[in-house]
TIDO-336997 format. One line per 3 residues: number of its first residue (from 1); for each residue x, z, y of C-alpha. Coordinates in steps of 0.001 Angstrom, whole numbers, plus 500000, padded with zeros to 6 digits. Layout:
! residues N
NUM = X Z Y | ...
//
This chain:
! residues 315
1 = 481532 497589 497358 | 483685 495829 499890 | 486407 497709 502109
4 = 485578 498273 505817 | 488788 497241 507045 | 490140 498649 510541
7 = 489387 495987 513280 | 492543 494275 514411 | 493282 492320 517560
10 = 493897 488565 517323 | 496932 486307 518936 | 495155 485865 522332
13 = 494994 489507 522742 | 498720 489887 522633 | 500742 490643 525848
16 = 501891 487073 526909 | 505523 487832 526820 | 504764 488874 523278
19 = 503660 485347 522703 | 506207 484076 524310 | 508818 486550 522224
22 = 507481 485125 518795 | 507506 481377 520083 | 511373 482553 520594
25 = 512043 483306 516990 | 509993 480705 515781 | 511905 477827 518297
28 = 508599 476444 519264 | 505421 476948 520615 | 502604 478245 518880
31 = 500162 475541 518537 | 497116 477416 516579 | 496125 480106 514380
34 = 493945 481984 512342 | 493295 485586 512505 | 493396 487649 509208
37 = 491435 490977 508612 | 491865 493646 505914 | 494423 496975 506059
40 = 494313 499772 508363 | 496569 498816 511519 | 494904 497854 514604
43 = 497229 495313 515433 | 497112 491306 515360 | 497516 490024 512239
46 = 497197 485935 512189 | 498745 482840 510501 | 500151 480595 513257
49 = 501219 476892 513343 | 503510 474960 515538 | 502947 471557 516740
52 = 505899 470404 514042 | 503594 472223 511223 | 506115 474870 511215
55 = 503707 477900 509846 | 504592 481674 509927 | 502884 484953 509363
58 = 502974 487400 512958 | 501712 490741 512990 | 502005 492372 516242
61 = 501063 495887 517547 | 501594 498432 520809 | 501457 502123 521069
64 = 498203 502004 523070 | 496596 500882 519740 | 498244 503740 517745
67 = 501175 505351 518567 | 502608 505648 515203 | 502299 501795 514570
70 = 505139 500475 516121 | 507702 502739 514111 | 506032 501649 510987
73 = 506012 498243 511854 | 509846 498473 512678 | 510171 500162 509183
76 = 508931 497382 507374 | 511046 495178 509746 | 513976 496888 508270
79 = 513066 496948 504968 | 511933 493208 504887 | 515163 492072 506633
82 = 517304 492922 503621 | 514652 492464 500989 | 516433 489897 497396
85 = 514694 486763 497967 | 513946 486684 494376 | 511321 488809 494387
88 = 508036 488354 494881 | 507710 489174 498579 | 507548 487344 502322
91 = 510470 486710 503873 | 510990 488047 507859 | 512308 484991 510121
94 = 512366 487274 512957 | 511497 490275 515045 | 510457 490776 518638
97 = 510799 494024 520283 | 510606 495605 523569 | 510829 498576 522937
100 = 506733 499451 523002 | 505176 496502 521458 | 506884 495113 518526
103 = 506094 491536 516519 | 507036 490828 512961 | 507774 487130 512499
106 = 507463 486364 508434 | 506828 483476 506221 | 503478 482874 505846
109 = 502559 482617 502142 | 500436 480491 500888 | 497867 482756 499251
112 = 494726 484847 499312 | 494136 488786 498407 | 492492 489471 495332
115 = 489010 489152 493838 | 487292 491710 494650 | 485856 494047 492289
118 = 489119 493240 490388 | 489599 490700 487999 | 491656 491563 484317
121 = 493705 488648 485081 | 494999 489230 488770 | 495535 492755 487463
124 = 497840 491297 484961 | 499475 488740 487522 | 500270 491909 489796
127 = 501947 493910 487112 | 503755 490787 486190 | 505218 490590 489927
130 = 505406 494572 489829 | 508072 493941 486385 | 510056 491570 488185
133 = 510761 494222 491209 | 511285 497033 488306 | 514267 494588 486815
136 = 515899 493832 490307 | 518746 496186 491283 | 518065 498080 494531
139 = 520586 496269 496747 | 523505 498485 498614 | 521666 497326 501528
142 = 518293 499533 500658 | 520323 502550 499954 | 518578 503964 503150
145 = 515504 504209 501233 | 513867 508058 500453 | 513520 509215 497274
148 = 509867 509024 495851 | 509502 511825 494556 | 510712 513729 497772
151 = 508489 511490 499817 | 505431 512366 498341 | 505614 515778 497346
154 = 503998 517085 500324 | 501002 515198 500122 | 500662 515764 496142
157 = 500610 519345 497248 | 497112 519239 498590 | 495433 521344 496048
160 = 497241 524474 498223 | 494913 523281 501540 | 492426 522714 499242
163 = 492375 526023 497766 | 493440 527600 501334 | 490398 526104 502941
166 = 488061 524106 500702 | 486435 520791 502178 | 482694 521299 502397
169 = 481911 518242 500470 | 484431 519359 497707 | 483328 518844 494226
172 = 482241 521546 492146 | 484354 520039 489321 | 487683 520540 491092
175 = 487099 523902 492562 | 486570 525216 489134 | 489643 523527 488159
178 = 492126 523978 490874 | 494888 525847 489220 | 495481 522996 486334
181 = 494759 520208 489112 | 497546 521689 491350 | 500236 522651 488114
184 = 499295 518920 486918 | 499963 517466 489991 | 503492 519315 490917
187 = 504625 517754 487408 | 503563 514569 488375 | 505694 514919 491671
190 = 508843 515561 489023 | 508314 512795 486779 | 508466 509858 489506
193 = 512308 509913 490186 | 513968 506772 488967 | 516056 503868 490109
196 = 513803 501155 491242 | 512525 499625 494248 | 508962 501119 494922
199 = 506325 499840 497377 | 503932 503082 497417 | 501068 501609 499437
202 = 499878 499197 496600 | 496569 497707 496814 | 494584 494766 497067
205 = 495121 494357 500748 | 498999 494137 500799 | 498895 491653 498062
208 = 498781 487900 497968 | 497746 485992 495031 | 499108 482044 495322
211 = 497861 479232 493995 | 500567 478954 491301 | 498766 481961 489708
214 = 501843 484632 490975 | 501305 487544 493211 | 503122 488497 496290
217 = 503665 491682 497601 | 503540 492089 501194 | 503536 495077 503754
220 = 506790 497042 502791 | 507025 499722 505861 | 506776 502887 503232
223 = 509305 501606 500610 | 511135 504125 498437 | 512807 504246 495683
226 = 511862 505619 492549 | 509792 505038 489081 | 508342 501738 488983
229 = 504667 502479 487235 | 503913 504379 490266 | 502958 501316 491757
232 = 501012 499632 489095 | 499324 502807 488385 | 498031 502649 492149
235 = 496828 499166 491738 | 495049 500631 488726 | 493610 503372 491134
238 = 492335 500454 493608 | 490406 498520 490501 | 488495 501788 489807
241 = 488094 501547 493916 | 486023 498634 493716 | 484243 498734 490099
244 = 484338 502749 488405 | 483654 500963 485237 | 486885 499131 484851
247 = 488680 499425 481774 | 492409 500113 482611 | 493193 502594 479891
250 = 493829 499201 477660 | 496600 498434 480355 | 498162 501367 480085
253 = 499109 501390 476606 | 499363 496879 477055 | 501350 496626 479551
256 = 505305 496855 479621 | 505670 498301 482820 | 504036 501589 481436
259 = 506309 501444 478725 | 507598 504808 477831 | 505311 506833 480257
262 = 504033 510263 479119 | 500021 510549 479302 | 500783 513696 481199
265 = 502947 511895 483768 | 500166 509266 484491 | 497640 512791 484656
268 = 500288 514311 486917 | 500168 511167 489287 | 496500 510933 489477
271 = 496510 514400 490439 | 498760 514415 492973 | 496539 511146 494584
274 = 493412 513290 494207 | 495311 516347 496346 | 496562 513668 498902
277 = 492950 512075 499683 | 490852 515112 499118 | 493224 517066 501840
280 = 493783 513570 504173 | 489513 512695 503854 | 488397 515783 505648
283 = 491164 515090 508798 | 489663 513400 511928 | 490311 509539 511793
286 = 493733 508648 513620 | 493189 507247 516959 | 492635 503483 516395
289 = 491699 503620 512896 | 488610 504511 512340 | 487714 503480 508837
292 = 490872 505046 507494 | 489147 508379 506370 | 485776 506511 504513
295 = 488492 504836 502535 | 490641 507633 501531 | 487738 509496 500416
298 = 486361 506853 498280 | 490197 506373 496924 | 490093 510022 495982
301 = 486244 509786 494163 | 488100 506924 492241 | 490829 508546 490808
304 = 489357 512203 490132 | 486705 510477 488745 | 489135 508520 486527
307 = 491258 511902 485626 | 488177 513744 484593 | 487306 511326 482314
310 = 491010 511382 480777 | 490757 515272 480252 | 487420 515177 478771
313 = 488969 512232 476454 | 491051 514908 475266 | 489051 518116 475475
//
């Protein structure tokens, strides 16, 4: 299966004085570039080149797209501004911003997303990056930053609109097993504090993998801070995504960044995922995205369909 990604606007479509701001930062013209799909914003996304060979990554997006947009694009602005440069991320050069339409001026890595389905050893490159983030203090700097487990607790409690007014495509499986799906999930909610630097929105779209055989994690707008598997176990999630048959119990118990977790806490988790895209699937598509929905219900047929077969494991 390959994702329908949300349609984005190219460079040319930009506002011209948003050109003109991003030539700013970058000093120079823009001289070409090369449009890049995937995600779910409906803004420009494009690798651009000056006519020094100065390259750069520029994402750009207006409220007539979406309206929400351009405050998550200046979240990840702030985020990025004062992310450690030793970790596995892009760097921002520069913003643009007047005040509707905002541009995000980055370094433009040198690097494609992953195989898809999923390949065991870009898996393991990911968690690799995901264990150098885990072992990098969260700078003063980031102490603006939610808690995790605060930020998602009202989406993990989507088993209570579930029960309150069942999707008609529900599955039979978790109506009959609501009340342990919902007390599973609130523990999972409980065991995701912690002290590390957390992306949240982890998935073969906001990653990068280089040439050198490293991934980079890009797209930062919804960072927290909190326990650090959360993240792998979501790029686990988006393997099972792509390919239902992929093995990632093996990496639970083989890699260190699950080191320590309870099986319960990684049940908890997955529950709390299911309640989030089983409640967000059946809402109308947000105005400019319209694939949004097809892909949160196929995230949530991934991961109840990987928690069923954990309880049955253990039935």
């Amino acid at each position: 299966m390959q994702p329908q990604w949300t349609p984005r606007i190219g460079w040319n479509d930009l506002p011209a004085h948003v050109r003109a701001g991003v030539e700013g930062v970058l000093g120079e013209p823009v001289a070409g570039f090369t449009g890049q799909q995937g995600g779910f914003s409906p803004g420009s996304a494009d690798r651009v080149v000056t006519p020094t060979g100065r390259r750069a990554f520029v994402k750009a997006v207006g409220p007539a797209l979406n309206a929400a947009s351009p405050g998550i694009h200046r979240k990840e602005a702030a985020v990025a501004a004062v992310l450690p440069g030793t970790l596995p991320t892009a760097s921002l050069i520069g913003t643009f911003d007047d005040g509707e339409w905002i541009a995000l001026v980055l370094t433009d890595v040198d690097g494609r997303h992953p195989h898809l389905p999923w390949e065991l050893r870009e898996v393991g490159l990911v968690l690799d990056a995901l264990l150098t983030v885990a072992r990098t203090p969260v700078l003063p700097a980031l102490g603006h930053l939610p808690d995790l487990a605060s930020d998602v607790g009202p989406a993990f409690a989507g088993w209570e609109r579930v029960r309150a007014d069942p999707p008609q495509d529900a599955a039979g499986w978790v109506l009959e097993n609501l009340d342990v799906l919902e007390r599973v999930a609130a523990r999972g909610v409980g065991d995701l504090r912690g002290e590390c630097l957390v992306h949240t929105d982890l998935r073969a779209d906001n990653i990068l993998i280089t040439p050198a055989n490293a991934a980079v994690l890009v797209d930062w707008p919804w960072a927290c801070v909190g326990a650090a598997w959360f993240d792998a176990l979501s790029v686990l999630i988006n393997t099972r995504v792509f390919d239902p048959a992929f093995e990632v119990e093996p990496i639970l118990s083989g890699h260190p960044i699950f080191d320590g977790v309870a099986p319960e806490s990684i049940d908890g988790v997955l529950s709390g995922f299911g309640a989030y895209f089983t409640d967000a699937a059946r809402q109308p598509p947000p105005a400019g995205l319209p694939t949004l929905r097809t892909f949160q219900r196929q995230q949530g047929d991934a991961v109840l369909g990987w928690l069923r077969q954990r309880f049955a494991a253990r039935s």
